[in-house]
VOSE-713238 format. One record per residue (C-alpha): residue in one letter; x negated, y negated, z negated. Coordinates in steps of 0.02 Angstrom, whole numbers, m for minus. Layout:
// residues N
{pt "A",{X,Y,Z}}
...
***
This chain:
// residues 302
{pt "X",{m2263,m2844,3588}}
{pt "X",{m2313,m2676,3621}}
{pt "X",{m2366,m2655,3435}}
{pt "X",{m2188,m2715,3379}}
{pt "X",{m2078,m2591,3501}}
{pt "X",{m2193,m2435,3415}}
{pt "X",{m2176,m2494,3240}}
{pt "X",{m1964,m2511,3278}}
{pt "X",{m1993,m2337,3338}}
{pt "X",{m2063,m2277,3193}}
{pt "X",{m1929,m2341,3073}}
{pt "X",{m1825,m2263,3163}}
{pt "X",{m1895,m2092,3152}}
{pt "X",{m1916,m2118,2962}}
{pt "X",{m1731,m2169,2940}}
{pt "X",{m1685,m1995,3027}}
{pt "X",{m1808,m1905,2904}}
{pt "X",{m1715,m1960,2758}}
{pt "X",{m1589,m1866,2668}}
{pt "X",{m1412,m1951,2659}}
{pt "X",{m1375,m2040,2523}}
{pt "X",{m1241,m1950,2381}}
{pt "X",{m1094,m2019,2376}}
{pt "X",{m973,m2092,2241}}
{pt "X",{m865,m1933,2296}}
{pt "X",{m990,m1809,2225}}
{pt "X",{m994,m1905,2040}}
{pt "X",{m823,m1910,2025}}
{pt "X",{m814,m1735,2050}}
{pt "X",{m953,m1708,1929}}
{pt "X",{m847,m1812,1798}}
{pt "X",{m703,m1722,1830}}
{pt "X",{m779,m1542,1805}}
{pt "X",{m858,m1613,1647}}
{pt "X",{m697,m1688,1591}}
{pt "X",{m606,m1510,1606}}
{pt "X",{m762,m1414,1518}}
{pt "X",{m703,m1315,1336}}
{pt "X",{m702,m1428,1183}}
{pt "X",{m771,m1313,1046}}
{pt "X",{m660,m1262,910}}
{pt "X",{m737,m1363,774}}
{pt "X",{m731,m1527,882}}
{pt "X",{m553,m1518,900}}
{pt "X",{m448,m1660,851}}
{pt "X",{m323,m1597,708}}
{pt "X",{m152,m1616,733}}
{pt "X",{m30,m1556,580}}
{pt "X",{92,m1544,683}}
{pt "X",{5,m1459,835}}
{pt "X",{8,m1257,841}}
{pt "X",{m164,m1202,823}}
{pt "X",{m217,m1044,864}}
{pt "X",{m393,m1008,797}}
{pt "X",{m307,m1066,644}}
{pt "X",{m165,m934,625}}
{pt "X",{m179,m803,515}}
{pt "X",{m49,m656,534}}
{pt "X",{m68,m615,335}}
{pt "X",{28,m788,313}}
{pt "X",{179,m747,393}}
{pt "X",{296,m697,279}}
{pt "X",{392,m583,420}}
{pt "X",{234,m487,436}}
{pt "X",{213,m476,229}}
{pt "X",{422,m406,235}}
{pt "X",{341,m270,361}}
{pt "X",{195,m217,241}}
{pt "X",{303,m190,84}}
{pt "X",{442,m108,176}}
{pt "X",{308,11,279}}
{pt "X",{221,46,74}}
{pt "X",{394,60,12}}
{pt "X",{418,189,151}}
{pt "X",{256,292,99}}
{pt "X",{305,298,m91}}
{pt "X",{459,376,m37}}
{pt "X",{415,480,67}}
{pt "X",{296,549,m39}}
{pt "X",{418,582,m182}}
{pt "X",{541,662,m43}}
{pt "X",{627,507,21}}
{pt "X",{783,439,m47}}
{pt "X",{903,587,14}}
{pt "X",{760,689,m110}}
{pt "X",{797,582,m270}}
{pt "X",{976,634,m226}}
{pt "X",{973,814,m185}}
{pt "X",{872,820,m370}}
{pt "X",{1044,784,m454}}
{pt "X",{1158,898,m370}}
{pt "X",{1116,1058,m446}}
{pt "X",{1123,968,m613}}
{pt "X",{1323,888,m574}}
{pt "X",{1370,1088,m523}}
{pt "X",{1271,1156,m666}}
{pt "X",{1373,1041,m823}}
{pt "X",{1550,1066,m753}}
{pt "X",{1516,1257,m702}}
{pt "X",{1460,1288,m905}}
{pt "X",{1612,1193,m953}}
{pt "X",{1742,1267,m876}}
{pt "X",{1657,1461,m869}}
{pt "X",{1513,1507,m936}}
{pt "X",{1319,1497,m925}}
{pt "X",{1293,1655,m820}}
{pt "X",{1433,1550,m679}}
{pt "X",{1331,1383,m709}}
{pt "X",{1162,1464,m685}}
{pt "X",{1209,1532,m513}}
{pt "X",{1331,1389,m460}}
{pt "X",{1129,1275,m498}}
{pt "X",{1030,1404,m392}}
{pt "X",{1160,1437,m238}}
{pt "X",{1186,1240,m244}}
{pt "X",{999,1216,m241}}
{pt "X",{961,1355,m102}}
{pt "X",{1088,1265,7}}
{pt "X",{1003,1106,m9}}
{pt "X",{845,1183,39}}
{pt "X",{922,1261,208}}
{pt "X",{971,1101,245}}
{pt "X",{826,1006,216}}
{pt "X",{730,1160,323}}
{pt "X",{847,1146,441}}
{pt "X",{842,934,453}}
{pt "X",{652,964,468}}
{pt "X",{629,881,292}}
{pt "X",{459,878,228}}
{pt "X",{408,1059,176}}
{pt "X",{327,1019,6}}
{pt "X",{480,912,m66}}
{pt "X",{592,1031,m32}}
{pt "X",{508,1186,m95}}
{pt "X",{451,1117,m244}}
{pt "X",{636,1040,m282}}
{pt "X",{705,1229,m266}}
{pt "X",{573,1292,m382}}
{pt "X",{608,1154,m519}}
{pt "X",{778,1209,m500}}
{pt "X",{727,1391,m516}}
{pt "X",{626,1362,m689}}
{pt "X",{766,1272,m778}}
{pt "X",{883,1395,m729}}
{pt "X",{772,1542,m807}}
{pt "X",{728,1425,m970}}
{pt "X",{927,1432,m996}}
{pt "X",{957,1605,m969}}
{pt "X",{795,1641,m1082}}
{pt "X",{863,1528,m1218}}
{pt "X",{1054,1571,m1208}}
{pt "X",{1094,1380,m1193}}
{pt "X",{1145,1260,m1093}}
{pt "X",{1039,1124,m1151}}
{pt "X",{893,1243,m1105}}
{pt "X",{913,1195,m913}}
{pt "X",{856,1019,m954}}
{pt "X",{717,1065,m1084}}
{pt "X",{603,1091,m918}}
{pt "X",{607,931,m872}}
{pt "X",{605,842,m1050}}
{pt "X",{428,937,m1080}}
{pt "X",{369,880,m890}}
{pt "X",{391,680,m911}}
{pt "X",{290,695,m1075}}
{pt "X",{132,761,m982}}
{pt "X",{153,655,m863}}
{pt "X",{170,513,m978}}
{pt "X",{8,571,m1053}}
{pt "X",{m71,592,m889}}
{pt "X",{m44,435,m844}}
{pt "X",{m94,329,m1002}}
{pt "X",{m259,433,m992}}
{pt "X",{m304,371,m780}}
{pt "X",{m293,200,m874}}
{pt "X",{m408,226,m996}}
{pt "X",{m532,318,m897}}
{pt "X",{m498,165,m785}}
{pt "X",{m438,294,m628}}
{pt "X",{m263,249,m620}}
{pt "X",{m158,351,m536}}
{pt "X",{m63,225,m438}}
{pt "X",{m224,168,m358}}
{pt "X",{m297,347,m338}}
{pt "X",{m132,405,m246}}
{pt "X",{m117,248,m154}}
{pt "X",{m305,248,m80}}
{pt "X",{m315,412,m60}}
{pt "X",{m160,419,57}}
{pt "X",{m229,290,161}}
{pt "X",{m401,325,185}}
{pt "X",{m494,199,76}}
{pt "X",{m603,263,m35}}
{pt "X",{m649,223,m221}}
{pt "X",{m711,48,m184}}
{pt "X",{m578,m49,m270}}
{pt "X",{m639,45,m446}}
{pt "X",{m778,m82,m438}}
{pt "X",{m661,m237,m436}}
{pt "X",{m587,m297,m581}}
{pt "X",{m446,m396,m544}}
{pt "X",{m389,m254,m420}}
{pt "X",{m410,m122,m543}}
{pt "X",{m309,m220,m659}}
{pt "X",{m167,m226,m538}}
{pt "X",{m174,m36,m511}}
{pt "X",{m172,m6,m711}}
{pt "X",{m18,m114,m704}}
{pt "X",{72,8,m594}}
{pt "X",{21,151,m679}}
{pt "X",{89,84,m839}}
{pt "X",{238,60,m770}}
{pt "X",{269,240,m707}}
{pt "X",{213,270,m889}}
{pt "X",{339,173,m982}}
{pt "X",{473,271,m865}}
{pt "X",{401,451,m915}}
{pt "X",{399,410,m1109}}
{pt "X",{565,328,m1098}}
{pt "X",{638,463,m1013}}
{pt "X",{557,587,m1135}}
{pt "X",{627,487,m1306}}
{pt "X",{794,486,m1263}}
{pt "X",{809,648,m1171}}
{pt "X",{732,747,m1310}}
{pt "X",{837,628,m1450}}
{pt "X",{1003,711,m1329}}
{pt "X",{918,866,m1343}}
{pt "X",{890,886,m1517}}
{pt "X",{1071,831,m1562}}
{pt "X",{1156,959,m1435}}
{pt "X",{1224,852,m1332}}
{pt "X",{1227,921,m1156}}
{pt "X",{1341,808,m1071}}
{pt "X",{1251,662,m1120}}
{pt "X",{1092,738,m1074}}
{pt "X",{1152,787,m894}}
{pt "X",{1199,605,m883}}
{pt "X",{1036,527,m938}}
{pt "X",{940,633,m812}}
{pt "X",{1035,558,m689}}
{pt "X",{1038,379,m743}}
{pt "X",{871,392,m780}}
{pt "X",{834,498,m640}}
{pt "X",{820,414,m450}}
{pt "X",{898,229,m515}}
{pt "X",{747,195,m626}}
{pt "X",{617,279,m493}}
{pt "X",{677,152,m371}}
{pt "X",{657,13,m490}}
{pt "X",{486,102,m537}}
{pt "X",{445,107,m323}}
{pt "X",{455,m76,m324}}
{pt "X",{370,m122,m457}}
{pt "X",{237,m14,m384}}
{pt "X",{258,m107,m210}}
{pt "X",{237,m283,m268}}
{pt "X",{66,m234,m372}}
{pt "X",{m2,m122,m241}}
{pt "X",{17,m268,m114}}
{pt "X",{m54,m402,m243}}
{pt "X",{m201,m261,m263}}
{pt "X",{m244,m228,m90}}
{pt "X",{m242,m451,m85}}
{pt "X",{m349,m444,m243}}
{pt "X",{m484,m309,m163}}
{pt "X",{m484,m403,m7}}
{pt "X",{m503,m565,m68}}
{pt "X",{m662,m482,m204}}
{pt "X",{m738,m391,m64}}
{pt "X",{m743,m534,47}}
{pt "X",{m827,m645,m93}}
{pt "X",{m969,m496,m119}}
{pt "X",{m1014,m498,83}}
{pt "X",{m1033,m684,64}}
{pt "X",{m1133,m688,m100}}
{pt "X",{m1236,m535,2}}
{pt "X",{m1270,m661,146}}
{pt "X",{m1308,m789,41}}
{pt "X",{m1433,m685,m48}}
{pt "X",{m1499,m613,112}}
{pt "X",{m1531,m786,183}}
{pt "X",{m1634,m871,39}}
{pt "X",{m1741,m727,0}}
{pt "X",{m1670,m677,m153}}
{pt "X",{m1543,m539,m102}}
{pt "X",{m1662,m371,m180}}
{pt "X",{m1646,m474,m359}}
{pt "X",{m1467,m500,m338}}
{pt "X",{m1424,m346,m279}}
{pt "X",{m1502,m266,m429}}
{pt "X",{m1417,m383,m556}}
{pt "X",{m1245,m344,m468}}
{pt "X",{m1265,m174,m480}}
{pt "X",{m1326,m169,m650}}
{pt "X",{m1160,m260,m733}}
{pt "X",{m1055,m163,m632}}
{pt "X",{m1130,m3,m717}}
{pt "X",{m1110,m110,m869}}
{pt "X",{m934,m144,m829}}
{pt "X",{m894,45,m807}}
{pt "X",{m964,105,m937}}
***
């Protein structure tokens, strides 16, 4: 009996030695903390309908592509002297026609220059962008002195006339020395290098533009010098302002819509060369590719 009281004792002891049992409490809060843990993105359950945030993409928003063109509209503009510049360019010309008319060329040649040094004080004054507005009184300046050297009227305009044919010619030749100027002005304002050269489909987009300021220069020079050659002054006054800031604006957003399909274009081509590079990289084949790449793009630019 003795034996049995010791062995209760010792059951006892061992019960107390144990370590509670865990309890349903603890799983359930094990389930729970597993039920809240992050589903990763690619396990997600798609839902049309659903907002998903890893897959928005700001360049799809069509609010956010109304900001881009109006912000490269903006630049264009600006760089040309903004719109109140396209305007100020045909001022001197409405005092210079009317002034010849009714006096003389001596009265219309300093009725253009006081008209044009006013505008100039008051883009100065409206803290107007220095270059712009110098280089709009200067223009002014050189037609005036190509009419007083030539004794005619028509003179004032023969300044410009001669100016849109070299820069019709300038621009035809950044096309086929494939730098266009659109893309070389563009880039170069922002930063971005001479990357997009190597692209085709951008470059194509660029030549585009360029054409198109082009087109206006050699239109502008056909008719004006036609107007010139037949003496007709009042005519020509008005085709250098009908063909002055009305076609530029139509010319500025021509140049917007192709700059913004070339930037798409050079993002879209550089994006396809880092994956073909990665690709390369990852099966051991990347030096040979590399060289073959660079090789018909040399080819290509030839």
């Amino acid at each position: 009996m003795t034996d049995d009281i010791d062995d209760a004792r010792d059951d006892r002891t061992d019960d107390r030695r144990q370590p509670p049992a865990v309890s349903d409490g603890t799983s359930a809060s094990s389930d729970a903390a597993g039920a809240h843990q992050t589903v990763p993105a690619g396990q997600r359950s798609h839902n049309p309908d659903q907002f998903d945030p890893d897959q928005f993409d700001p360049a799809d928003d069509p609010r956010v592509e109304l900001v881009e063109a109006e912000e490269e509209s903006a630049t264009l503009l600006e760089q040309m002297g903004g719109i109140s510049g396209l305007i100020y360019t045909t001022i001197p010309i409405l005092v210079f026609v009317p002034a010849n008319a009714i006096w003389n060329l001596k009265v219309a040649i300093i009725a253009a220059l006081a008209a044009a040094a006013v505008i100039l004080v008051i883009r100065l004054v409206r803290r107007d962008k220095l270059q712009p507005a110098v280089s709009g009184f200067i223009g002014v300046a050189i037609c005036a002195y190509i009419a007083h050297r030539t004794g005619s009227a028509k003179g004032y305009f023969l300044f410009g006339i001669w100016t849109t044919l070299v820069y019709a010619v300038i621009f035809v030749l950044s096309i086929v020395v494939r730098w266009p100027l659109v893309g070389v002005i563009w880039n170069g304002i922002n930063g971005a290098g001479s990357s997009w050269r190597h692209r085709r489909r951008t470059r194509l987009a660029y030549d585009i533009a360029t054409a198109v300021w082009a087109a206006l220069f050699a239109i502008r020079y056909l008719v004006q010098s036609f107007l010139y050659d037949h003496n007709q002054t009042g005519w020509l006054a008005a085709a250098r302002i009908g063909m002055g800031w009305p076609l530029t604006a139509v010319a500025v957003l021509a140049t917007v819509l192709l700059v913004r399909h070339a930037d798409r274009e050079n993002g879209r081509e550089a994006l396809a060369d880092e994956s073909a590079a990665d690709e390369s990289g990852a099966d051991g084949t990347g030096p040979a590719r590399d060289t073959a790449a660079e090789r018909t793009t040399a080819e290509r630019d030839a």
